[in-house]
Every structure is written in structure tokens, then in C-alpha cells.
C-alpha positions in Angstrom: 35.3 21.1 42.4 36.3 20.9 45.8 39.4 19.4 45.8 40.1 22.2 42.9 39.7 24.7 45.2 41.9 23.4 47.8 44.7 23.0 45.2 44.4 26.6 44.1 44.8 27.3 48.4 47.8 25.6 48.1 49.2 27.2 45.4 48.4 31.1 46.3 49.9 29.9 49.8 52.9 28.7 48.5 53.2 31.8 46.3 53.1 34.4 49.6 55.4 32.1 51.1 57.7 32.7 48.6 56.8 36.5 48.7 57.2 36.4 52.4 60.6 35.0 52.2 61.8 37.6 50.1 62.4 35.1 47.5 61.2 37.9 44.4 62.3 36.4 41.2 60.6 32.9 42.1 57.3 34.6 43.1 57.4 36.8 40.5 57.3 33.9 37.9 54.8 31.6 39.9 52.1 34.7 40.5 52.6 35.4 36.3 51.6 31.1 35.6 48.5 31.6 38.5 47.2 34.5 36.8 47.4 33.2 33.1 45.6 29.8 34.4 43.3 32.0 36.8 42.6 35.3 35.0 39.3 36.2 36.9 40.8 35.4 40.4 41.3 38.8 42.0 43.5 37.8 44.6 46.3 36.3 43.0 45.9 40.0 40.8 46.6 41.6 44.2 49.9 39.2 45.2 51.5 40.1 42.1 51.0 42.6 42.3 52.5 43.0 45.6 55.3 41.0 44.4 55.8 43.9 41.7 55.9 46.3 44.9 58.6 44.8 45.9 60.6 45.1 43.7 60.2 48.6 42.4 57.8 47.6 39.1 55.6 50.6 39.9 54.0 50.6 36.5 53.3 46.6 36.1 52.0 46.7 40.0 49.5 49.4 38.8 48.3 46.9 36.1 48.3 44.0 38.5 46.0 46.4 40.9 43.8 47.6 38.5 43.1 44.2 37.1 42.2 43.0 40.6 40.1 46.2 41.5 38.3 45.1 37.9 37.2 41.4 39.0 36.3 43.1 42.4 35.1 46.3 43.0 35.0 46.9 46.0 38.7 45.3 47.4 40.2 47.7 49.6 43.4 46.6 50.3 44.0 46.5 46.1 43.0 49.7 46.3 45.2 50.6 49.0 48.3 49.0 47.0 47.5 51.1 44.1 47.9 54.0 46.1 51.0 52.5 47.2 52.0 52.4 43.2 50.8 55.6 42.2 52.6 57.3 44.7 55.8 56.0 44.2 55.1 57.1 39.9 54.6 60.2 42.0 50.7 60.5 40.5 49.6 62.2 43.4 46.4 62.7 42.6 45.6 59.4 41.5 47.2 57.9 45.3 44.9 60.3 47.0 41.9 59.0 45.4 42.8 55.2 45.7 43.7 55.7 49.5 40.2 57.9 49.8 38.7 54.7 48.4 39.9 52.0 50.0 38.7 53.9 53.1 35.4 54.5 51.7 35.2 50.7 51.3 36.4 49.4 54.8 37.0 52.8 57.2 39.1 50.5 59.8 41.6 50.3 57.1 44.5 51.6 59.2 46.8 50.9 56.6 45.1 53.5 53.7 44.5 56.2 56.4 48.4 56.4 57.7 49.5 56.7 54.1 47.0 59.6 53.2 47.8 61.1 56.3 51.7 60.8 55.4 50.7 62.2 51.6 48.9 65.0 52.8 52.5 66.6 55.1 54.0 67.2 51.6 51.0 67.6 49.0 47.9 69.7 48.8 45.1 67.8 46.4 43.6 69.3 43.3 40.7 67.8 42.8 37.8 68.1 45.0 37.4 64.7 47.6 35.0 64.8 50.8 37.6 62.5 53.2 37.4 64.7 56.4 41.1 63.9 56.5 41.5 65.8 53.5 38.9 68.5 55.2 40.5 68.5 58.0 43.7 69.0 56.6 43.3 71.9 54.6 41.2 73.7 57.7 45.2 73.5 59.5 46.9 75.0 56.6 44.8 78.0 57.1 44.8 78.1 60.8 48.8 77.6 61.4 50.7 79.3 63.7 51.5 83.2 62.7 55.5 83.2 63.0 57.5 86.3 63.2 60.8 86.2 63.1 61.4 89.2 65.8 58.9 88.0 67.9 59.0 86.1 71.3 57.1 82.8 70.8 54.9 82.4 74.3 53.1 79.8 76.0 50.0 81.7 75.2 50.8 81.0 71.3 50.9 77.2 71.8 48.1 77.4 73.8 46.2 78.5 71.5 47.3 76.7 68.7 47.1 73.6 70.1 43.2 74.6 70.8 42.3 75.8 67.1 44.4 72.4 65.9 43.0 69.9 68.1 39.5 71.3 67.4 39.7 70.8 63.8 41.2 67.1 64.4 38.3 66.7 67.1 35.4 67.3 64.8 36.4 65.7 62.1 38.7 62.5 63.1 39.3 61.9 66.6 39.6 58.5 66.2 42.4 58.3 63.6 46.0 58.1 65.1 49.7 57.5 63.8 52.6 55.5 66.0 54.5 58.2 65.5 56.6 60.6 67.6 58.9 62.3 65.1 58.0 65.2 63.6 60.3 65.8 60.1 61.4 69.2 57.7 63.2 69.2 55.0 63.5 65.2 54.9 64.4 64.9 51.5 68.1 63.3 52.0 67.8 59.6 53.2 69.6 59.3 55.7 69.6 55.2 55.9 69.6 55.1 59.8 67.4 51.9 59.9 70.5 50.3 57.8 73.0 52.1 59.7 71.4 50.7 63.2 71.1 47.6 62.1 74.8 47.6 61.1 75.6 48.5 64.5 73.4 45.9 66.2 74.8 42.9 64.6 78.5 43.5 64.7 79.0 46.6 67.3 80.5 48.5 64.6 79.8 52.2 63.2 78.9 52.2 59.6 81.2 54.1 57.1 78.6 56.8 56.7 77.9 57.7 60.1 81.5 59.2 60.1 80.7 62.0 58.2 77.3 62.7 60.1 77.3 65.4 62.5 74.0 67.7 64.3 73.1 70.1 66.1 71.2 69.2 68.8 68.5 71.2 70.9 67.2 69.7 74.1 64.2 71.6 75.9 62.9 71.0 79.2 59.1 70.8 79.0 56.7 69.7 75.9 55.8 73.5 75.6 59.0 74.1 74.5 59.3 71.4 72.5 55.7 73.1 70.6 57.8 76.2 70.1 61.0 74.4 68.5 58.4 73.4 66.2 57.3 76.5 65.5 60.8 77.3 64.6 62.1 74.8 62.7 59.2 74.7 60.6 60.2 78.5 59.3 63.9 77.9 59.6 65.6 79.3 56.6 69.1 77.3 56.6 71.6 77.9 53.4 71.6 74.1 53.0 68.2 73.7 54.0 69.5 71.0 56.4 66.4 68.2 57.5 65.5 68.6 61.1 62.9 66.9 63.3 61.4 67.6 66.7 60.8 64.6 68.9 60.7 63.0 72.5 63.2 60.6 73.3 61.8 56.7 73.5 65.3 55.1 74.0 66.4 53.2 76.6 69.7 54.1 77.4 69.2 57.7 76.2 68.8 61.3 78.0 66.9 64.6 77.9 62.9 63.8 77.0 62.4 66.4 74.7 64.8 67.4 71.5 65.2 68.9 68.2 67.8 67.8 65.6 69.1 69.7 62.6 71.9 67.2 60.4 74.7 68.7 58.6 77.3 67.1 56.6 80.8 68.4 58.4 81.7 70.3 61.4 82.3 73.7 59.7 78.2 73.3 58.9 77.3 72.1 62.1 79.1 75.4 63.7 77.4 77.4 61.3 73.8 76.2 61.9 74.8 75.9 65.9 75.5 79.6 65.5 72.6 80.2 63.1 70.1 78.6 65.9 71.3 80.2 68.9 70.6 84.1 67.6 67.1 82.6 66.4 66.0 80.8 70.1 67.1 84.0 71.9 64.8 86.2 69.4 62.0 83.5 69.4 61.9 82.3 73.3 62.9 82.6 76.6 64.2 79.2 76.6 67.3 77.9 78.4 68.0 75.8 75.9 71.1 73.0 75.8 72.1 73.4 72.3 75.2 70.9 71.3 77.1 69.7 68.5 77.3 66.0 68.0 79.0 63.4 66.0 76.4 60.5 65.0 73.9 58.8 67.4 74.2 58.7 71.2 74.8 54.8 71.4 78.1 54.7 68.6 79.6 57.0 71.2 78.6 54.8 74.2 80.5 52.1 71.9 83.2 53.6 71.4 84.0 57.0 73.2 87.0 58.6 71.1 84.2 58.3 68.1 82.2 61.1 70.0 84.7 63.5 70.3 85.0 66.2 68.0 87.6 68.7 67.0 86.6 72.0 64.4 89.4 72.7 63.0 91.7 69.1 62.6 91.4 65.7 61.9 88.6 63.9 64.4 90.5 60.8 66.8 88.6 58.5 65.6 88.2 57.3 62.0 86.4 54.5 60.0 88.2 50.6 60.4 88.4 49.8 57.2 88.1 45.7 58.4 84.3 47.0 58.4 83.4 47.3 55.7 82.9 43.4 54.4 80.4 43.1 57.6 78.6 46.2 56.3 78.3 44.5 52.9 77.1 41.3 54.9 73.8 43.8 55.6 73.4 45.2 52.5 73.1 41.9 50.3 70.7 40.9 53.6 68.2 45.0 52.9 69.0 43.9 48.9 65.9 40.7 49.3 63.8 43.7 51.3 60.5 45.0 50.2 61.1 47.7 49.3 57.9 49.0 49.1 57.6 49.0 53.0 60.2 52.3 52.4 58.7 55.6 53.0 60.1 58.0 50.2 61.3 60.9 51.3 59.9 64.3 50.3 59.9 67.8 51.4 56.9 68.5 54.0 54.7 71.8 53.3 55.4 74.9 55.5 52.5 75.2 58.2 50.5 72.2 59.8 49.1 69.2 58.6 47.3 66.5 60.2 50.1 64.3 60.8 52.1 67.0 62.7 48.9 67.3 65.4 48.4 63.6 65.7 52.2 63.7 66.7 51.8 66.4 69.1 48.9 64.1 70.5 51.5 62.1 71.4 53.8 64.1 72.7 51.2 64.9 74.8 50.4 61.8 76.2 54.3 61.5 76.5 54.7 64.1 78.0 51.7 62.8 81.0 53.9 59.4 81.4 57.3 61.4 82.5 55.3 63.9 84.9 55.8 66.4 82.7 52.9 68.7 84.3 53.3 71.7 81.8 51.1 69.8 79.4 47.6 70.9 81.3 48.5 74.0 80.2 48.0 72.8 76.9 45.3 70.6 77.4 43.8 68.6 80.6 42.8 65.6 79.0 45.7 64.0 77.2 44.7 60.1 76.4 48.1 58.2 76.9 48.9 56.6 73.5 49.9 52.2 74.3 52.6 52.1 71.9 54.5 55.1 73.8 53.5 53.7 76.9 54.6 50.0 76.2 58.0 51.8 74.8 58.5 53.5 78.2 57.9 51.0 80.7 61.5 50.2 81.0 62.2 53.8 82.2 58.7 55.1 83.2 59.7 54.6 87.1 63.0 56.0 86.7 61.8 59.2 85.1 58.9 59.8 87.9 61.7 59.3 90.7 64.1 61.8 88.8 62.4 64.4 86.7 60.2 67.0 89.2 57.1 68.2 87.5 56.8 71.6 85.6 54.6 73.9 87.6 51.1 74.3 86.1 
């Protein structure tokens, strides 16, 4: 009996090996033998339907999940892949309550919360479910910020907002936070950076795509101001209802702290939204703001300096070698053995505030404390520094205390 065991081991290892080294088909094939000669074996349920993940067989890995979830009731992280599943058949409802479950059944599932937390930015549940993230959540969509267009945002308003917010998040799950500094609307057109960067990484060369890519870029000098950009982008009314993000800067070789981006598609839309955004910051704040138009990210120009320079109304200086393009195809046969359900899908975020937007304003927070960035006292006086933005900053924490003075309080 023993030694039956052991060889089962063996197989379900060699099976996530296979899984592991992206090698789909192969899995795929072994997991459907293990389950027909082990049907009440819950595991090997769960690995294929992992597998099935993978690979984008939403419906079969909800079968594979449920089956699993059927030997063993209470098995969390099945539970926590059927969310996965559900969400991506876009059955809302059904993801919240699998997530909601798995966390019922082991609470230091960091895994279950991120994803409800990520589900809840863009969808408001139906069905009544006592998660205090879910509570918690819905308390913020009342309380958001009261923005008028013709009105002067002030440091007052993110004051307190940040109070009411933080309260909410306070009472109910101070302990839950997300890695996360980026703070996303509109982000419905996927943009592929991960696969453009790694392009770049592994041959120095600018992908094909990245030609066409052009923002407008708002840098601000303190975290308040970054609060207020937030304010605004979240009620920006574009005609292309461009995505846009608000973040602080964690790269190395990369300037100004705190910024907002809005992507466009050409330069006549990037000069129309740079116009667009300027008459709205000079209603909305008092900021001196840098507001720019750029071509791409900052390290392709650092690369390659004529691929940074842009001209409105002819051809830009530098264009696409065309000698790329079998090195960019090099990386797409490596992202076509991916996971692909380790990809986020990307969906419009609801107007107002949600608990993932004030778990990244945590952090900007803490941010914000590491560069001497003294204006966030105003905000709040005790700011816990978050490790992972910490650990990220180390390389240029001395360098910012030396150069950037502090705010006054």
C-alpha cells in the first residue's frame, strides 16, 4: 500500500513538472490518465485543472475544479482556481463567491483576497456576501470624493478623503494589502508592456508596437498632488476614453517620483489630450505641473535617442528596423508556452473608489515616507513603509534623501 502511494507521488510530481515547464499538451494528456485511474483523488482534479488554466479551457477547468471541490470540501486553493475560471467565462457572481470561499476556508489565502480585491475595481456584486472586503468596498463607493468640474481640488479635500477611506479600510481589513503601486482607468486596451520590455531586455531593440505609442505625461511634485491627479483622472471625460494610471516611479534609472499617464495612439491625439488636460489642472488645482508629450517608455529613448524625439506635423526620425522583427518573434513563440492564466484581463474600473485604489494610496504613502516626501503627514502621521517598495528603492533611497528637500508640513 505503501509503495502504491509513493508511485502515485511520483506520478503527480512528474505531472507539475511537466506543468511547470510549460510543456501543456503532455500534461494535459498525463493529468486526463491520473484522473481516470484515480477518480476520487482531489488533487490531481485541481492540477488539471490548472493545466486547463493554462491554456484558456475555462469551461473544462471549471469541471476539473468542481470535481475536486466534490471529493474535498473544504480545498481552498480549488476554490480559488474556480474563481480564476469563472472570471475569465466572465460569471462574476459565481468568482465572487468562490474567492469569498476559499477565504472563508483558509483567511491567509493571499492569493483569493488579491483577486477579489482586483474583481471588486470593475464590478459591484448582486447577491448579498458578508466578506468585509466586499463591506468594505461598497462603504467607499458611497463615500468617494465629490468632484466638480469648476472647482479647485485642495489639500483639505485629500485630507479628508484619505480620513473617511482609510477608516473604512481600518475597521474592516487593515491587515489585507496589494504589491501594487499603479493605479489604472479605462484599462481595457492591452497594452502588452510585459512582452514589449521583455523584447527590449533581451536584444536592446524597441518592439514594432511601441512605435506607434505616444502619452501624455503629468509629473507632480508631492504625493498630495499625486491624490488630486487621481481625483481627476478618475472623472476625465476623454473622446477616446484613453486608459490612464497614476503612480510613483520605482525604476532605477528613471526621474520625477510622482506621475500620471494618459496613452494615445498618434501625436495629433496626444496634442489633443495634452491640451485637453492642461485647461482641466488649471480649473482643478494650483499645481505647477510638468505636463509633456512622450514617445514610448523612458529607457527605449535612453537606447536610442533619435527614437524619443517627436515631430507633430511630419514623419518622426526614427522608425521601426525591420531586421527586428524575427527577434521579436523569438519572444513570442517563448509568451506562446506561458500560462496564461497568470494574465490579468483587462476591464474598465468603476468611477469612484474601491478598495484596491486605497490599498495603493497606502503605498504611495509609505513611498512617499522613503523619498522624504514630508507632505504626507498632512495626510496621515503614521504611514507603515510597505518591504516590497522599500526593497525596490534601496538602490536609489540615498540618492533621493541627498537630492529631493522635503515638502513643508
Amino acid at each position: 500500500m505503501l509503495n502504491d502511494s509513493l508511485l502515485l507521488q511520483e506520478k503527480i510530481n512528474k505531472l507539475v513538472l511537466l506543468y511547470e515547464k510549460g510543456l501543456f499538451k503532455e500534461a494535459l494528456l498525463e493529468a486526463k490518465y491520473l484522473v481516470k485511474k484515480n477518480p476520487n483523488i482531489s488533487i490531481i482534479y485541481n492540477i488539471y485543472g490548472v493545466i486547463n488554466l493554462a491554456i484558456e479551457n475555462w469551461k473544462n477547468s471549471v469541471e476539473c475544479f468542481s470535481k475536486a471541490i466534490s471529493i474535498e470540501p473544504t480545498y481552498a486553493e480549488a476554490y480559488y482556481n474556480l474563481g480564476i475560471a469563472q472570471d475569465n467565462l466572465e460569471q462574476m457572481e459565481e468568482a465572487i463567491k468562490s474567492y469569498t470561499k476559499a477565504i472563508e476556508i483558509k483567511p491567509d489565502l493571499g492569493r483569493a483576497h488579491e483577486a477579489l480585491i482586483h474583481i471588486l475595481s470593475f464590478y459591484n456584486p448582486k447577491k448579498s456576501n458578508t466578506n468585509p472586503c466586499i463591506k468594505a468596498n461598497k462603504l467607499l463607493q458611497i463615500q468617494s470624493y465629490n468632484y466638480k468640474s469648476e472647482k479647485k481640488i485642495s489639500d483639505t479635500d485629500v485630507i479628508n478623503f484619505f480620513y473617511r477611506s482609510n477608516n473604512i479600510i481600518s475597521q474592516n481589513i487593515n491587515a489585507l494589502s496589494l504589491n501594487e503601486t499603479e493605479i489604472f482607468r479605462n484599462n481595457t486596451i492591452d497594452l502588452k508592456c510585459e512582452r514589449h520590455f521583455k523584447v527590449f531586455n533581451t536584444f536592446n531593440i524597441i518592439p514594432d508596437y511601441c512605435f506607434g505609442c505616444y502619452k501624455v505625461q503629468i509629473e507632480v511634485k508631492n504625493v498630495i498632488e499625486l491624490f488630486k491627479l487621481y481625483f481627476i483622472f478618475d472623472n476625465l471625460k476623454l473622446k477616446n476614453n484613453n486608459p490612464r494610471k497614476c503612480m510613483v516611479e520605482l525604476r532605477p534609472k528613471v526621474e520625477a517620483p510622482y506621475k500620471g499617464f494618459i496613452y494615445c495612439n498618434s501625436v495629433k491625439e496626444a496634442d489633443e489630450v495634452y491640451n485637453q488636460i492642461n485647461i482641466i489642472l488649471n480649473k482643478n488645482t494650483n499645481l505647477k505641473t510638468s505636463a509633456i508629450i512622450k514617445r514610448g517608455c523612458s529607457e527605449f529613448g535612453a537606447a536610442y535617442p533619435e527614437y524619443k524625439k517627436i515631430y507633430k506635423n511630419k514623419e518622426q526620425p526614427m522608425k521601426y528596423n525591420e531586421k527586428w522583427r524575427i527577434k521579436e518573434k523569438k519572444i513570442d513563440d517563448q509568451l506562446m508556452q506561458s500560462d496564461n492564466s497568470k494574465k490579468r484581463r483587462l476591464r474598465n474600473n468603476l468611477a469612484g473608489t474601491s478598495v484596491c485604489d486605497i490599498l495603493i494610496m497606502r503605498n504611495w504613502l509609505g513611498y512617499a515616507k522613503i523619498i522624504g516626501d514630508a507632505s504626507y503627514k498632512k495626510i496621515i502621521e503614521d504611514v507603515n513603509i510597505p518591504p516590497h517598495i522599500e526593497k525596490k528603492l534601496s538602490y536609489r533611497l540615498l540618492k533621493y534623501k541627498k537630492e529631493t528637500p522635503p515638502s513643508p508640513d
